[in-house]
C-alpha positions as semicolon CSV with decimal commas, in nm:
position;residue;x (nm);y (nm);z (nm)
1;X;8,824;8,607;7,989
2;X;8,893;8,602;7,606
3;X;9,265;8,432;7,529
4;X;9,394;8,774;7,404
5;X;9,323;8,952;7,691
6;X;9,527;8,771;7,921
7;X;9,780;8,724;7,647
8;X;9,814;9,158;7,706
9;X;9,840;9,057;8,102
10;X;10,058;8,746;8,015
11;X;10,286;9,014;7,805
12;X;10,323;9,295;7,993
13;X;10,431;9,016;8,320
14;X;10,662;8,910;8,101
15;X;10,850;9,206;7,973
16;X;10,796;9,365;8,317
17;X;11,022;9,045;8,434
18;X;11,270;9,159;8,162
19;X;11,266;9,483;8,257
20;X;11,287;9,439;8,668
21;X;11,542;9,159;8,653
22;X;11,771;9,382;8,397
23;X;11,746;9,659;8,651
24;X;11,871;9,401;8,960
25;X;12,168;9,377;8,794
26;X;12,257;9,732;8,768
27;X;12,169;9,783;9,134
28;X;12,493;9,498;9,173
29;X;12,742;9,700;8,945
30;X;12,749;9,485;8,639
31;X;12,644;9,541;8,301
32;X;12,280;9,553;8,294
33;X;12,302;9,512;7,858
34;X;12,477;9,208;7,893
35;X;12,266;8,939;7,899
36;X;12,524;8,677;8,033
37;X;12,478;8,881;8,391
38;X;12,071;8,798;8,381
39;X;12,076;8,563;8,654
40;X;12,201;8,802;8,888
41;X;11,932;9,023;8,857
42;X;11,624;8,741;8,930
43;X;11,659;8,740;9,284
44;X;11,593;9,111;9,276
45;X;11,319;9,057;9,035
46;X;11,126;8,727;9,191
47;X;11,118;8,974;9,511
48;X;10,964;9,299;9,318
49;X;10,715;9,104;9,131
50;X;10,579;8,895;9,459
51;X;10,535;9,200;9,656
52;X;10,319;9,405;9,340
53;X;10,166;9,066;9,270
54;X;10,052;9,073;9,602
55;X;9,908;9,414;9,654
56;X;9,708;9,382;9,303
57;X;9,574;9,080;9,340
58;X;9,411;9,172;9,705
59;X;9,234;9,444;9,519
60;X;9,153;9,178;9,264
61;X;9,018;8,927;9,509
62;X;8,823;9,124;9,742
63;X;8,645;9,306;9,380
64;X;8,566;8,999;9,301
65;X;8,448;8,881;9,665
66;X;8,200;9,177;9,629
67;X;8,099;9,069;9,270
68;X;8,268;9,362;9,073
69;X;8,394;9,312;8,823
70;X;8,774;9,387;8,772
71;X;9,046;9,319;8,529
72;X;9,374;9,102;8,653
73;X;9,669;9,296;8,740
74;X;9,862;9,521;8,430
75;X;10,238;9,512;8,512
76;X;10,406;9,842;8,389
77;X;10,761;9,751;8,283
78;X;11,032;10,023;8,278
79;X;11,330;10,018;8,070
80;X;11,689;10,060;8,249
81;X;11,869;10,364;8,135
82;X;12,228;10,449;8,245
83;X;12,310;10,632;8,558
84;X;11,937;10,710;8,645
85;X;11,761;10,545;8,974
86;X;11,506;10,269;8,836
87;X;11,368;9,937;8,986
88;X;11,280;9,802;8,642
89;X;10,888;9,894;8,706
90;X;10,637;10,166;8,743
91;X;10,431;9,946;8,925
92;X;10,078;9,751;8,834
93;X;9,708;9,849;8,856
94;X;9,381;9,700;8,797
95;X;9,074;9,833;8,674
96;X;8,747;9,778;8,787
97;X;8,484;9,695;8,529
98;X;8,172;9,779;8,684
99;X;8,057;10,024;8,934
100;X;8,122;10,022;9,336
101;X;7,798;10,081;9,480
102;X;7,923;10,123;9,861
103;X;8,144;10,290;10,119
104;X;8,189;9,932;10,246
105;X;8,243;9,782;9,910
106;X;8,478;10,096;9,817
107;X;8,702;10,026;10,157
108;X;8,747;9,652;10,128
109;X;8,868;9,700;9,771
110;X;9,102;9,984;9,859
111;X;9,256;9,837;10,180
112;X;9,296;9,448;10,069
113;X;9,549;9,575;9,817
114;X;9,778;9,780;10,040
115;X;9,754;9,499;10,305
116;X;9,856;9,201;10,096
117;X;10,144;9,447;9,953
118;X;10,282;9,499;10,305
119;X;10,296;9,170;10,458
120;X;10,494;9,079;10,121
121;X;10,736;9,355;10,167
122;X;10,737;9,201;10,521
123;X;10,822;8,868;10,419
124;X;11,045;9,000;10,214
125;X;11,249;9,294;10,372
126;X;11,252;9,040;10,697
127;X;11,430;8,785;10,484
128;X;11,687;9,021;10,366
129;X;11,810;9,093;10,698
130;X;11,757;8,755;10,839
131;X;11,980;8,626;10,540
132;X;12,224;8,887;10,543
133;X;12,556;8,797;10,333
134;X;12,901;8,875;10,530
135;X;13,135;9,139;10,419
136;X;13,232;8,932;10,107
137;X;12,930;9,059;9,931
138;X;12,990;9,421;9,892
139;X;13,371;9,323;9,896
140;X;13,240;9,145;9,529
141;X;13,074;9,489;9,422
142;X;13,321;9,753;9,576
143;X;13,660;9,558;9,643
144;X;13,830;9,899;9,818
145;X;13,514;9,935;10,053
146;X;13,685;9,892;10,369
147;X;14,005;10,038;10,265
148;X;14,102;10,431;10,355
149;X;14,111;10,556;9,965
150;X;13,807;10,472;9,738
151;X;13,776;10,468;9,379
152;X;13,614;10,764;9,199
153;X;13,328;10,737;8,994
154;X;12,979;10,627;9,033
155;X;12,675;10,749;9,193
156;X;12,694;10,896;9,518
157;X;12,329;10,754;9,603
158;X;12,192;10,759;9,989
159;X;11,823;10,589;10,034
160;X;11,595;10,702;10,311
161;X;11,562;10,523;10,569
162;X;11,186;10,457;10,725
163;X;11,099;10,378;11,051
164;X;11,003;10,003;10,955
165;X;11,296;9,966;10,764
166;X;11,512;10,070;11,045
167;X;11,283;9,881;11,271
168;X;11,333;9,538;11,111
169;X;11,738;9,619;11,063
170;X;11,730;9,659;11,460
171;X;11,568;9,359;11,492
172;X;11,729;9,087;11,301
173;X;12,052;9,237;11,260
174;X;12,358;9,305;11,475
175;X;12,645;9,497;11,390
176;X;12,898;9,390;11,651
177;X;12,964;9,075;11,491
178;X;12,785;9,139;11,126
179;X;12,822;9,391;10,873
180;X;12,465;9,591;10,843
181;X;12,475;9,770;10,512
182;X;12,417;10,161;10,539
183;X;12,174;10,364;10,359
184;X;12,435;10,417;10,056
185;X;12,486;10,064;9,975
186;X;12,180;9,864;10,106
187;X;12,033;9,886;9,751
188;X;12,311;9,667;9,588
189;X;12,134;9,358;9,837
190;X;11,858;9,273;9,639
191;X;11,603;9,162;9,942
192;X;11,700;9,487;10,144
193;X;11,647;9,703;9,777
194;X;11,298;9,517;9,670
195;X;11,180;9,520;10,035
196;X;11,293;9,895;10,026
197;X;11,068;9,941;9,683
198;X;10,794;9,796;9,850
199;X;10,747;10,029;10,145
200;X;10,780;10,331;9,918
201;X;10,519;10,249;9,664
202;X;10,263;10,115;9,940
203;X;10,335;10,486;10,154
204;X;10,291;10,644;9,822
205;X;9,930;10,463;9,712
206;X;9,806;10,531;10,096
207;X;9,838;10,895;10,051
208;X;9,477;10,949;10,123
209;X;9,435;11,173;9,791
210;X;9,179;11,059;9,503
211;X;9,172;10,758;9,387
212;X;9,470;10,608;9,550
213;X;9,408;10,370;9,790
214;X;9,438;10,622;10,056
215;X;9,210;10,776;9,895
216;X;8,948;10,556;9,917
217;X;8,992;10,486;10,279
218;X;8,971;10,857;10,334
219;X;8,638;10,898;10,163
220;X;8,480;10,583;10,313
221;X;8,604;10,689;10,698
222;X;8,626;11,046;10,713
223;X;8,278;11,127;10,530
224;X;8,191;11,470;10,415
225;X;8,564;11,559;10,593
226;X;8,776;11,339;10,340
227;X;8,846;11,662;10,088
228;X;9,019;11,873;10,359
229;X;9,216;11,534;10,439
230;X;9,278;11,511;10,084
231;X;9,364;11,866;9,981
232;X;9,624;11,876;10,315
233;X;9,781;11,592;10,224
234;X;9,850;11,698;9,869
235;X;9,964;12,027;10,004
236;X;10,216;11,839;10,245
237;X;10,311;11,664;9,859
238;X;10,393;11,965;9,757
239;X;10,542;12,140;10,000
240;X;10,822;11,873;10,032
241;X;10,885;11,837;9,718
242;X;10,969;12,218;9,720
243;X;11,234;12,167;9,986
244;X;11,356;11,921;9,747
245;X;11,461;12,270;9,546
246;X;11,703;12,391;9,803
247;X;12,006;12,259;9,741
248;X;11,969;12,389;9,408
249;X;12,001;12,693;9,590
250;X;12,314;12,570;9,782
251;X;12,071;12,561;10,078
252;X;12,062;12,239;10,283
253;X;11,803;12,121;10,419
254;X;11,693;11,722;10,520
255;X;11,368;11,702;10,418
256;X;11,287;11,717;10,062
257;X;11,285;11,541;9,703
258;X;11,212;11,733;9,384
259;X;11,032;11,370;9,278
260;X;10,745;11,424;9,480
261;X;10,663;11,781;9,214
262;X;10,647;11,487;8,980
263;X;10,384;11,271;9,193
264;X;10,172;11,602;9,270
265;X;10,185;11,631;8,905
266;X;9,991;11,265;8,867
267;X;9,792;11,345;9,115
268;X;9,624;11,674;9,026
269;X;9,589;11,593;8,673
270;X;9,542;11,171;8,660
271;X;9,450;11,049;8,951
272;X;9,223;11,375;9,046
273;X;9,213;11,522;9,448
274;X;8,860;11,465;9,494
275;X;8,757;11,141;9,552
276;X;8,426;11,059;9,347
277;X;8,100;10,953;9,483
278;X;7,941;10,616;9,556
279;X;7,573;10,515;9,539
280;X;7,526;10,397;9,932
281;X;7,683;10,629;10,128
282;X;7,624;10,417;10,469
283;X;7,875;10,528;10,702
284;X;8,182;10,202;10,781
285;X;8,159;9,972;11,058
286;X;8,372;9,999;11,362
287;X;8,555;9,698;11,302
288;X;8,658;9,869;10,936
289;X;8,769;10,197;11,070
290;X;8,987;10,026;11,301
291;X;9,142;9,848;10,999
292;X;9,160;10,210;10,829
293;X;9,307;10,320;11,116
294;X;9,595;10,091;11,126
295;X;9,644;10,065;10,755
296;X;9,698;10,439;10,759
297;X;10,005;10,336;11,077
298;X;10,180;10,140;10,745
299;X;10,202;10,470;10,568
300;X;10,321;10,621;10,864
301;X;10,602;10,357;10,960
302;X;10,597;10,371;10,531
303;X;10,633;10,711;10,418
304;X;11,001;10,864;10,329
305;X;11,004;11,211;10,282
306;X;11,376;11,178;10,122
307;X;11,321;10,855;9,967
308;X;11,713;10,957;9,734
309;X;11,941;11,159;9,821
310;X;12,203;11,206;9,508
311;X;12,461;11,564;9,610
312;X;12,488;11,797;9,321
């Protein structure tokens, strides 16, 4: 690879670092444009950046196991802004240079990625629990948390909770002797919020719509089927993030999030509901179905229909 082209990967790691780390330390309360608070925000960052590193480079590795071509990982940094939601990142992608000429070729890329993503958020959501600070911590961020009158101002932010998340909380935690962070403060712990990140963007590429990774584990299992799988599940995309109107309408409602209008959006027009065709359309293997099968259980224990919930 020539020396500028990994200079643009090189780059876009490094600002994305920046960019992550800068948003860590607004998720603790402290002045993300201060630069002297830039430690705080690595551990945040270091977490973020293993899990995507992770996912892209499985899709890198198995590509290049198969002897396609494919470019190493482009890190999209985001800049913090005040008072909106942001991890610092839109995520990374790779692009494959050459064409995939197989269904088996085509799965093996697509699930690799989504695999290597989740055992990192594993590792690293896991760790977050395991190494839960005591009530000091959020005593640090919110001093009047346990007190009966609470400081106004701020966001009044609530994270959904998915059933891994609350899964790995019930095992490694107890709260009769430890305090367990709940759903509106969890994201100031920066294991608990990257691990958090992690499940939502893997659920999000597994929707098995277009090119997404679910959508290329779709088209290689379900055959001729995969465009009904694909138009329902863009349907369910946009049906929830209808609900997400209601409360606009002073109607409440607990499923919904306006944000997924935004990812139907991407989909229809970018990332296209129809998967395209490959050359050898021999049908998967048993053995790779069954991997389908239970990479498709991650979105499941993934997905978060509410992933924010911010009252008006």
């Amino acid at each position: 690879m020539k020396p500028s082209k990994i200079a643009i990967h090189l780059s876009l790691f490094l600002a994305c670092f920046f960019t992550v780390t800068v948003a860590g330390v607004q998720w603790l309360n402290r002045d993300p444009f201060d630069l002297n608070n830039f430690g705080y925000g690595i551990p945040y960052s270091l977490s973020i950046l293993f899990i995507l590193t992770c996912h892209e480079f499985g899709h890198y590795f198995a590509a290049r196991f198969h002897g396609v071509d494919a470019t190493l990982p482009y890190f999209i940094p985001f800049p913090t802004l005040p008072s909106v939601v942001n991890f610092g990142t839109l995520g990374a992608v790779i692009k494959t240079k050459t064409a995939i000429p197989s269904k088996k070729i085509m799965f093996d890329i697509g699930v690799a990625g989504p695999i290597a993503g989740f055992v990192a958020t594993l590792l690293v959501l896991s760790y977050g629990f395991i190494a839960l600070p005591g009530k000091e911590f959020i005593l640090s961020i919110h001093p009047q948390y346990f007190s009966e009158t609470q400081p106004a101002g701020g966001i009044d932010l609530t994270f959904g909770n998915p059933l891994l998340y609350q899964f790995l909380s019930f095992l490694f935690t107890n709260p009769a002797n430890q305090f367990v962070p709940p759903m509106t403060e969890m994201y100031h712990y920066p294991f608990l919020c990257a691990g958090w990140f992690g499940l939502f963007v893997t659920s999000m590429n597994l929707l098995p719509v277009g090119q997404l990774d679910g959508g290329h584990l779709a088209y290689t299992m379900f055959g001729p089927h995969h465009k009904i799988v694909a138009r329902s599940a863009f349907a369910a995309i946009i049906v929830i993030g209808l609900l997400g109107l209601l409360p606009l309408l002073n109607i409440s409602f607990p499923i919904g999030w306006t944000g997924w209008l935004f990812w139907g959006l991407i989909l229809f027009f970018v990332v296209k509901i129809d998967h395209p065709p490959v050359i050898d359309e021999t049908p998967l293997d048993e053995f790779r179905k069954n991997v389908g099968w239970a990479t498709f259980g991650i979105l499941c224990l993934s997905f978060i229909p509410t992933p924010f919930t911010i009252p008006l």
